[in-house]
ROMAR-367268 format. One line per field, with one value per residue (C-alpha): z, y, x; chain; residue number from 1; residue in three letters. Coordinates in steps of 0.2 Angstrom, whole numbers, plus 5000, padded with zeros to 4 digits. Layout:
ROMAR-367268
w = (Z / ...) .
v = (Y / ...) .
u = (X / ...) .
kette = (A / ...) .
nr = (NUM / ...) .
rest = (ALA / ...) .
END
This chain:
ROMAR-367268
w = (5000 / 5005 / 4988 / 4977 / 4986 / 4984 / 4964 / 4963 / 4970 / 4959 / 4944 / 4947 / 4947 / 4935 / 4922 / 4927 / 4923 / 4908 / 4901 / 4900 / 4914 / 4923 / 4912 / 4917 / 4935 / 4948 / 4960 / 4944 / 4941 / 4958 / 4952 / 4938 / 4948 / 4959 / 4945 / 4932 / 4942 / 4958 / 4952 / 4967 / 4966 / 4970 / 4977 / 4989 / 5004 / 5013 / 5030 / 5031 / 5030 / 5046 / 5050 / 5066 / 5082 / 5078 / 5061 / 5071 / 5082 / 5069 / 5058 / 5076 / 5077 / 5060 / 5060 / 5080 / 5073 / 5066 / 5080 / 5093 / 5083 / 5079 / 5099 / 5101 / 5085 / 5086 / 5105 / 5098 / 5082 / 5094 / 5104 / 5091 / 5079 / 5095 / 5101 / 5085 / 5082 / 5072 / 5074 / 5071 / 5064 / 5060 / 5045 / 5040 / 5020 / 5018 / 5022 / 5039 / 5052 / 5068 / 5081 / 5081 / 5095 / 5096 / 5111 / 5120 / 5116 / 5098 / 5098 / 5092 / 5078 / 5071 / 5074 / 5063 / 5051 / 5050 / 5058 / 5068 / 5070 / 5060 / 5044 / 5028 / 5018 / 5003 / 4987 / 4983 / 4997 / 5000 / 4985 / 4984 / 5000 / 5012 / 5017 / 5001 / 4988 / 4998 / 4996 / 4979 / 4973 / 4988 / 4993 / 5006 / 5000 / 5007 / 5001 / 5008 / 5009 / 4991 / 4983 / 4990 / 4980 / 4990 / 4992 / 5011 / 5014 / 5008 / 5024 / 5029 / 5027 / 5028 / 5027 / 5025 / 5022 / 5019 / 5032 / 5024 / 5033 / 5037 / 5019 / 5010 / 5008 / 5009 / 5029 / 5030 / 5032 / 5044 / 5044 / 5052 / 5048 / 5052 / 5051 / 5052 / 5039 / 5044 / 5041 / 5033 / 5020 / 5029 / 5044 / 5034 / 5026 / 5045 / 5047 / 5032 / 5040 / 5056 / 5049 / 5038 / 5053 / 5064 / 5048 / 5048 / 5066 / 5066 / 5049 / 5060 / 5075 / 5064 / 5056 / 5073 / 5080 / 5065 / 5066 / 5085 / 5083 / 5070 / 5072 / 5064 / 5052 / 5048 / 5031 / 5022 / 5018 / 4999 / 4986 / 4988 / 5002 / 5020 / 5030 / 5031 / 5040 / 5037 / 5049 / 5050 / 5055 / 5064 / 5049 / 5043 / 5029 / 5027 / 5028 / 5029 / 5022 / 5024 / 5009 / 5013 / 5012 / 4997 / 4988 / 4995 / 4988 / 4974 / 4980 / 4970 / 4983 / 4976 / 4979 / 4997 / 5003 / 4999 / 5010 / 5005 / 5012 / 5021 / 5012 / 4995 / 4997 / 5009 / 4997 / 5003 / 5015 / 5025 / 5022 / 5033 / 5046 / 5049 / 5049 / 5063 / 5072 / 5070 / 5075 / 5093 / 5094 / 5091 / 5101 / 5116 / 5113 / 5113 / 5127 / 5141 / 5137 / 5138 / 5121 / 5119 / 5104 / 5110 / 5124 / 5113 / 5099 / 5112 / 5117 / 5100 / 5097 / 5082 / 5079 / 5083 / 5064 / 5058 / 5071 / 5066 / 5049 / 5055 / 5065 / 5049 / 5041 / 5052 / 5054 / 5072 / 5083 / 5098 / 5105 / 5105 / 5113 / 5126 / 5129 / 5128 / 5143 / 5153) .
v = (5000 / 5010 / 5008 / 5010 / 5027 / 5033 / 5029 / 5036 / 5053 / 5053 / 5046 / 5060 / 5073 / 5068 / 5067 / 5086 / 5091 / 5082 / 5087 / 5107 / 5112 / 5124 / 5135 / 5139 / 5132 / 5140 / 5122 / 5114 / 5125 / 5121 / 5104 / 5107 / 5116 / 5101 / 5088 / 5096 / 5111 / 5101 / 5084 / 5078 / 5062 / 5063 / 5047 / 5049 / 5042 / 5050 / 5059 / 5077 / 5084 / 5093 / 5106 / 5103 / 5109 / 5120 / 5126 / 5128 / 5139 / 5148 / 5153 / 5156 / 5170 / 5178 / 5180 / 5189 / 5202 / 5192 / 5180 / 5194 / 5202 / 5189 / 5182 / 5192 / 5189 / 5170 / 5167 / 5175 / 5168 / 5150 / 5154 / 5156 / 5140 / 5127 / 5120 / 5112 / 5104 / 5116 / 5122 / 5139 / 5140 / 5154 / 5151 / 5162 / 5165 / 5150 / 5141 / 5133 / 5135 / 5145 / 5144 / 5138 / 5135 / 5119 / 5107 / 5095 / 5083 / 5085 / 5085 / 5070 / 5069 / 5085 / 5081 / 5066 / 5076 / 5089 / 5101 / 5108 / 5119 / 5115 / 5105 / 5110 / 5119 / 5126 / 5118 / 5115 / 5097 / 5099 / 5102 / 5111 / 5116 / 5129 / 5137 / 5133 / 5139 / 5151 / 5159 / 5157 / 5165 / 5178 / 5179 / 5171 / 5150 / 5135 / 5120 / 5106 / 5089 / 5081 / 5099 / 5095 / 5086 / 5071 / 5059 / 5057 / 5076 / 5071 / 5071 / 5090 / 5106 / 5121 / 5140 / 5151 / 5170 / 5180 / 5192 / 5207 / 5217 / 5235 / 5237 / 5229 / 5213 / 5196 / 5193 / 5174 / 5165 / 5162 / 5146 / 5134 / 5118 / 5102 / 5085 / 5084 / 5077 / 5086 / 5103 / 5113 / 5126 / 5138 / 5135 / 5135 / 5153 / 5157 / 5151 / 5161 / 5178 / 5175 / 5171 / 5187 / 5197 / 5190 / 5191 / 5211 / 5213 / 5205 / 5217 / 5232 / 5227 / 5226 / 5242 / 5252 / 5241 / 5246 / 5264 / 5267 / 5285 / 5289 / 5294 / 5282 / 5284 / 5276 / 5279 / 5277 / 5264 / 5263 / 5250 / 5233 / 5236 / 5242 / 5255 / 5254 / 5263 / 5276 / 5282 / 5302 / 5310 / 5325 / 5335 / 5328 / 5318 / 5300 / 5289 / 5272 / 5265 / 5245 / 5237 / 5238 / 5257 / 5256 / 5245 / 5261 / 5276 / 5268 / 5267 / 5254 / 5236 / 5234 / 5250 / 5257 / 5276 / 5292 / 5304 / 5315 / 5326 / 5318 / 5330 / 5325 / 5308 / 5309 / 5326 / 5342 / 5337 / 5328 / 5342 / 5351 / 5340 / 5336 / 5356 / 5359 / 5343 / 5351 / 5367 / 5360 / 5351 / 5366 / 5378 / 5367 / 5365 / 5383 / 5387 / 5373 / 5380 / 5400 / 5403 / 5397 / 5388 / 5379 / 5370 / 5369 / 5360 / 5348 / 5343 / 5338 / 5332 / 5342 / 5354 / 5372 / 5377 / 5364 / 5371 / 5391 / 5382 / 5373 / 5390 / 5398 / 5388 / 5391 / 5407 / 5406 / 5418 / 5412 / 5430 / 5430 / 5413 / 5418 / 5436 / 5426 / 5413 / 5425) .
u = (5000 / 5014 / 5023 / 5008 / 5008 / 5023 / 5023 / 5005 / 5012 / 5027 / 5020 / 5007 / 5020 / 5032 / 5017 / 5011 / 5030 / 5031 / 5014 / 5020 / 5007 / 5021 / 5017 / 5003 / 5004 / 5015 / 5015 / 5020 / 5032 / 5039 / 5040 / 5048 / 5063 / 5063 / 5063 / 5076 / 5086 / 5088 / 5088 / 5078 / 5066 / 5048 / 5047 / 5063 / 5063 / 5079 / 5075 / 5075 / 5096 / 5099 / 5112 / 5124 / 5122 / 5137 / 5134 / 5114 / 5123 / 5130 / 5116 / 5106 / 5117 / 5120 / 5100 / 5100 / 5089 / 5077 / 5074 / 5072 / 5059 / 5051 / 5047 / 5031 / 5024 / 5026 / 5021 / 5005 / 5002 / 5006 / 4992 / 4981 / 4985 / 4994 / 4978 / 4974 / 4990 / 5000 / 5020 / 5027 / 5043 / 5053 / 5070 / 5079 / 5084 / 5092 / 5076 / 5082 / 5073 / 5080 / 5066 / 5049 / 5035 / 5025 / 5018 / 5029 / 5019 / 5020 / 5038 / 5044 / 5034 / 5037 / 5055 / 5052 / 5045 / 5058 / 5049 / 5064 / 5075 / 5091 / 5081 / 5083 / 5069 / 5076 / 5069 / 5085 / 5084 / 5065 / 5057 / 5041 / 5035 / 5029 / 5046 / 5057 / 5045 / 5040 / 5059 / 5058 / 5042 / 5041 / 5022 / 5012 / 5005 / 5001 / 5009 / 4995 / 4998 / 5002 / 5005 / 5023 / 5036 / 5042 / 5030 / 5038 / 5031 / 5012 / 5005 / 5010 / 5001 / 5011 / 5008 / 5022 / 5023 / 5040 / 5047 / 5056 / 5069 / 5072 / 5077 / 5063 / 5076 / 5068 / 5075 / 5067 / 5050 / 5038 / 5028 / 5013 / 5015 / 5003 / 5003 / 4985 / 4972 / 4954 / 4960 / 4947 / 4951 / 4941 / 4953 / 4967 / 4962 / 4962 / 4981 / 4986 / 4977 / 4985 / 5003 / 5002 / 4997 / 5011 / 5026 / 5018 / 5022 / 5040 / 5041 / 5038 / 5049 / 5061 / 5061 / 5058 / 5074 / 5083 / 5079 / 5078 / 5082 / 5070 / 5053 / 5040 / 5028 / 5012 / 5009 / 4989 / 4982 / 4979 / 4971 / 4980 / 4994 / 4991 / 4998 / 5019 / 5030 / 5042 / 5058 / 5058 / 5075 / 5077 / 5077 / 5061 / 5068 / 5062 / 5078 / 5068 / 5053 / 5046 / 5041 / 5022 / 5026 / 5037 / 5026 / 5008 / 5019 / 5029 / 5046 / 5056 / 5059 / 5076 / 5084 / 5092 / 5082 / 5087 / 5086 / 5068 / 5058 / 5042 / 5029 / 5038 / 5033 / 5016 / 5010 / 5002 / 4992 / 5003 / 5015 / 5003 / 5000 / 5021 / 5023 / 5008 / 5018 / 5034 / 5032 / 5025 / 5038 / 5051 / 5039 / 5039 / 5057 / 5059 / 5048 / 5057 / 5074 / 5068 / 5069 / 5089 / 5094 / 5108 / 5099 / 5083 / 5095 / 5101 / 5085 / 5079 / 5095 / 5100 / 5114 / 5111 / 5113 / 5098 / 5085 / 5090 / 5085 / 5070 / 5063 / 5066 / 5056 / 5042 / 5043 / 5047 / 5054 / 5064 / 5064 / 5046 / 5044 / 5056 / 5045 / 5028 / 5035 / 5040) .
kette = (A / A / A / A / A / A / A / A / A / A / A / A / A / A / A / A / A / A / A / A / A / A / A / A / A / A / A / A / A / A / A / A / A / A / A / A / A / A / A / A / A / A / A / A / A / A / A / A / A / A / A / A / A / A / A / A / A / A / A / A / A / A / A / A / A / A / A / A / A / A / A / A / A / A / A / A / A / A / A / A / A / A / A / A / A / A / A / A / A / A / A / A / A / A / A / A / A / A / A / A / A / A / A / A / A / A / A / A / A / A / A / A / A / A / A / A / A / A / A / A / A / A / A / A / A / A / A / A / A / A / A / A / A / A / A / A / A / A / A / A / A / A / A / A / A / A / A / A / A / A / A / A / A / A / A / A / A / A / A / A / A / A / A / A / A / A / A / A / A / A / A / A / A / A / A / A / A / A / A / A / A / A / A / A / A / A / A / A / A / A / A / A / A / A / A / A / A / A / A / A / A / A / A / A / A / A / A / A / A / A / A / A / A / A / A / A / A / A / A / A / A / A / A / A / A / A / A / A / A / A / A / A / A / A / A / A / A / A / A / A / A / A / A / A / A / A / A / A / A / A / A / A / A / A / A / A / A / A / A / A / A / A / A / A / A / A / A / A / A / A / A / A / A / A / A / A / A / A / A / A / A / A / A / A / A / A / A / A / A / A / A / A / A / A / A / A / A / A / A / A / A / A / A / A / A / A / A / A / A / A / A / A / A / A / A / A / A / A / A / A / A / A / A / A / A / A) .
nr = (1 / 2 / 3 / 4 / 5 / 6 / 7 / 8 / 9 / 10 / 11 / 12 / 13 / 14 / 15 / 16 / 17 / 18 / 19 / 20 / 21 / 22 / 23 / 24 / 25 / 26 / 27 / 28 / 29 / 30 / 31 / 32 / 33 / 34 / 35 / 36 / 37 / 38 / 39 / 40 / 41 / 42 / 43 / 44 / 45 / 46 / 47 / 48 / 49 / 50 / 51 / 52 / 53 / 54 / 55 / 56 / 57 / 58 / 59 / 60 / 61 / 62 / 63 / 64 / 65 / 66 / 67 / 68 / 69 / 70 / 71 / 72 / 73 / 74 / 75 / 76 / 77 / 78 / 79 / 80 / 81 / 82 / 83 / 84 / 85 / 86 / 87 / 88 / 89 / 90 / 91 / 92 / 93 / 94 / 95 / 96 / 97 / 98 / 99 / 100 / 101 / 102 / 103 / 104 / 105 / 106 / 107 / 108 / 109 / 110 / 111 / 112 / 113 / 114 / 115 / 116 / 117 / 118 / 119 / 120 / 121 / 122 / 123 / 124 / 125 / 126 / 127 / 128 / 129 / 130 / 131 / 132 / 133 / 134 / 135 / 136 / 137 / 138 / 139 / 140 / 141 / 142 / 143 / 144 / 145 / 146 / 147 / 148 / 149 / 150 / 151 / 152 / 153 / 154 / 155 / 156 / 157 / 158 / 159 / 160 / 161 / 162 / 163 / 164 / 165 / 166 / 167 / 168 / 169 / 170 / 171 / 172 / 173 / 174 / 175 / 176 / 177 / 178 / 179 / 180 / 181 / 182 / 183 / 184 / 185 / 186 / 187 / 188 / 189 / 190 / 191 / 192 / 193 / 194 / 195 / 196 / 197 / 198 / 199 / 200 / 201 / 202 / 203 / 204 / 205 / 206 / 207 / 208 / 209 / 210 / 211 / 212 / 213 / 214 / 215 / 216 / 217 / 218 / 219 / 220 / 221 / 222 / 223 / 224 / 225 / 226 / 227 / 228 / 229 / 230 / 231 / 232 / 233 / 234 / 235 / 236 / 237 / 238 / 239 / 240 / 241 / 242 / 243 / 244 / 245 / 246 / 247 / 248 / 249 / 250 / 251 / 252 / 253 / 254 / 255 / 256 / 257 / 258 / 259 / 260 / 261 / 262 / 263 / 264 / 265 / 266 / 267 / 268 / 269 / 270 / 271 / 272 / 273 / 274 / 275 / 276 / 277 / 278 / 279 / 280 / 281 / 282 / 283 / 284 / 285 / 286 / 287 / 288 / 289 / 290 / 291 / 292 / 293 / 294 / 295 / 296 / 297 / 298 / 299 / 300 / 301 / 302 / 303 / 304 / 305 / 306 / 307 / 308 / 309 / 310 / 311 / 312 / 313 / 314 / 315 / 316 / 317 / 318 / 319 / 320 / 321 / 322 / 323 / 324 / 325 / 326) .
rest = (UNK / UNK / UNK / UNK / UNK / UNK / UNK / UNK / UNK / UNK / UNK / UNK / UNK / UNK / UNK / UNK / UNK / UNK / UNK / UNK / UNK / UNK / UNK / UNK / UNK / UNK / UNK / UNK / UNK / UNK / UNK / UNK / UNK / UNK / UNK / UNK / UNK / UNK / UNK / UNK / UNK / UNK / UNK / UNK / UNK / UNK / UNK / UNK / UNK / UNK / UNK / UNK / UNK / UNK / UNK / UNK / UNK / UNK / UNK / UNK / UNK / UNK / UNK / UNK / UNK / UNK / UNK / UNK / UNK / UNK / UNK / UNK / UNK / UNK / UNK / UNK / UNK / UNK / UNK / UNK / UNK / UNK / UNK / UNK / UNK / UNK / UNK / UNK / UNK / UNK / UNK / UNK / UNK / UNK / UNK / UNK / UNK / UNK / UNK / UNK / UNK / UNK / UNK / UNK / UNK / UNK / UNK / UNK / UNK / UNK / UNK / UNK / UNK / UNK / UNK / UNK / UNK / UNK / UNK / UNK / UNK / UNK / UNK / UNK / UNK / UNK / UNK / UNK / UNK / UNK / UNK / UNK / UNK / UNK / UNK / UNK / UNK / UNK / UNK / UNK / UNK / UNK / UNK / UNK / UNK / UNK / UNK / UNK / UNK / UNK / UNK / UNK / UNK / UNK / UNK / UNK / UNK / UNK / UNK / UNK / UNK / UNK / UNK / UNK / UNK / UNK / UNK / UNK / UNK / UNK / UNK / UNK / UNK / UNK / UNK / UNK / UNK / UNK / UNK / UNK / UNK / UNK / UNK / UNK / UNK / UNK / UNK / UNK / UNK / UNK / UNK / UNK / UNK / UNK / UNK / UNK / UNK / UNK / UNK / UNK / UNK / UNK / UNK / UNK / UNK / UNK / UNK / UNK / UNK / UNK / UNK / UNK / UNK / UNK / UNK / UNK / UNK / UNK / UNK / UNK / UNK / UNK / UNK / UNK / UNK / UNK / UNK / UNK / UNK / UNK / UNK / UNK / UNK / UNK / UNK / UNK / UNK / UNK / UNK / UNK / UNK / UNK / UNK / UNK / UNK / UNK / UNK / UNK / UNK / UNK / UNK / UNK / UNK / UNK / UNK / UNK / UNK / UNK / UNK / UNK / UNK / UNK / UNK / UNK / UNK / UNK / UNK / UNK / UNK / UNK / UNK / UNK / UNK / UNK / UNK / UNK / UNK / UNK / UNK / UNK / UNK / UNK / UNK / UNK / UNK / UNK / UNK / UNK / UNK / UNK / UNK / UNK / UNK / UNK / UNK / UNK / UNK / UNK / UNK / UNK / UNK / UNK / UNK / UNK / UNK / UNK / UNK / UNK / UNK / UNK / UNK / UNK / UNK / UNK / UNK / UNK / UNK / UNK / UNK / UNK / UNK / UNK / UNK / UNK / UNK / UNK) .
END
């Protein structure tokens, strides 16, 4: 019974592949890269590779960032998929996974499965499946039961959304897998909203780890993407944008920020709004320092020749302020 599966699945694939129908179907397309550019089997049987515990470590520590921003997200997103027999997992652009959270008392078989810190994900040893094509085509799927390659992986279910840096880079993947055969689409549609939620939120703590001096920006909503973030320096000058933002006000994903002007990119109206924000902030500024520069300047934590420009810019008088407080 066993072997009669195993060809099924294989000869299943293999026909798909052959009959030209990646052309007009992305899974069979996966295939296809798993069958000719990877040279992998369908009907394998090999356990999944793992890394070491020292080459583990390694990669545990390159992707520091990642992981740290990433704890709240998933102990909330566990929360919500756990009780009905899910993992989270958490691997980094290679496709190896670097932390995950699940139940102790489904540890050994995911551990069978490969669902593990350390297992490798990447098409290029896995084939088609949640983390590994998720890399490659960068966009939120579900790879579910025998959509993956290997015959051996036929009995998952796997979600996996990408997680983008501070610079719009694709910075690893974020994924719920099951082992389980009564999950219903419906329930599965459920997993996909809550891991996009969750990759949003490690996206964002991220960003604001990245640029902890900045101010942050939510920018608007708009048709198809919603609201991003943007990092405002002292100067008013956006200096970093996430790729839900890029992706709302045009910015090219593949390029680093230039410093601009946060009117330039948000338009007049949000001109307006930064320069009511700003000239509180300088007046208050102005007012807790009696009206001098210098100190005001330190405060805000600019030079004394950006705030002269900044009050020129406003129109505001340090004199005055100095007159009025009194």
């Amino acid at each position: 019974m066993k072997e009669h599966r195993l060809a099924h699945h294989a000869d299943r694939v293999q026909a798909a592949i052959g009959a030209g129908q990646a052309a007009k179907s992305a899974l069979v397309a996966s295939w296809r890269r798993s069958s000719r550019l990877h040279q992998l089997d369908p009907s394998g049987t090999r356990p999944p590779l793992r890394l070491t515990e020292p080459e583990l470590q390694q990669m545990i520590e390159r992707v520091g960032p990642l992981i740290r921003a990433a704890q709240s997200a998933m102990d909330r997103l566990y929360q919500a998929v756990g009780a009905v027999g899910c993992c989270v997992l958490l691997a980094g652009r290679d496709g190896v996974p670097v932390d995950r959270r699940g139940a102790p008392a489904d540890d050994a078989t995911f551990e069978s499965w490969g669902l593990w810190t350390g297992s490798r994900w990447s098409e290029e040893h896995e084939g088609t499946n949640g983390i590994g094509t998720c890399l490659v085509e960068q966009r939120g799927l579900t790879i579910a039961r025998d959509q993956h390659f290997f015959t051996r992986n036929t009995l998952l279910s796997c979600t996996a959304v990408p997680v983008y840096d501070h610079h719009a880079r694709l910075a690893g993947v974020l994924d719920v897998s099951s082992c389980r055969s009564d999950l219903t689409d419906t329930f599965a549609s459920l997993i996909a909203l809550a891991a996009t939620e969750a990759a949003r939120r490690i996206e964002a703590d991220l960003f604001r780890a990245a640029f902890g001096k900045a101010r942050i920006v939510l920018t608007p909503s708009s048709e198809g993407h919603g609201g991003g973030l943007l990092a405002v320096d002292a100067d008013d000058l956006v200096i970093g944008a996430t790729r839900s933002a890029r992706a709302a006000l045009g910015i090219a994903v593949d390029r680093m920020i230039e410093p601009t002007p946060t009117g330039d990119l948000l338009g007049d109206a949000t001109r307006d709004k930064f320069g009511d924000v700003q000239r509180g902030v300088l007046q208050r500024a102005l007012v807790r320092s009696h009206g001098n520069v210098s100190a005001a300047a330190k405060t805000l934590g600019v030079s004394r020749a950006t705030l002269h420009r900044k009050l020129k810019r406003f129109e505001i008088n340090s004199t005055e302020i100095d007159c009025h407080h009194r």
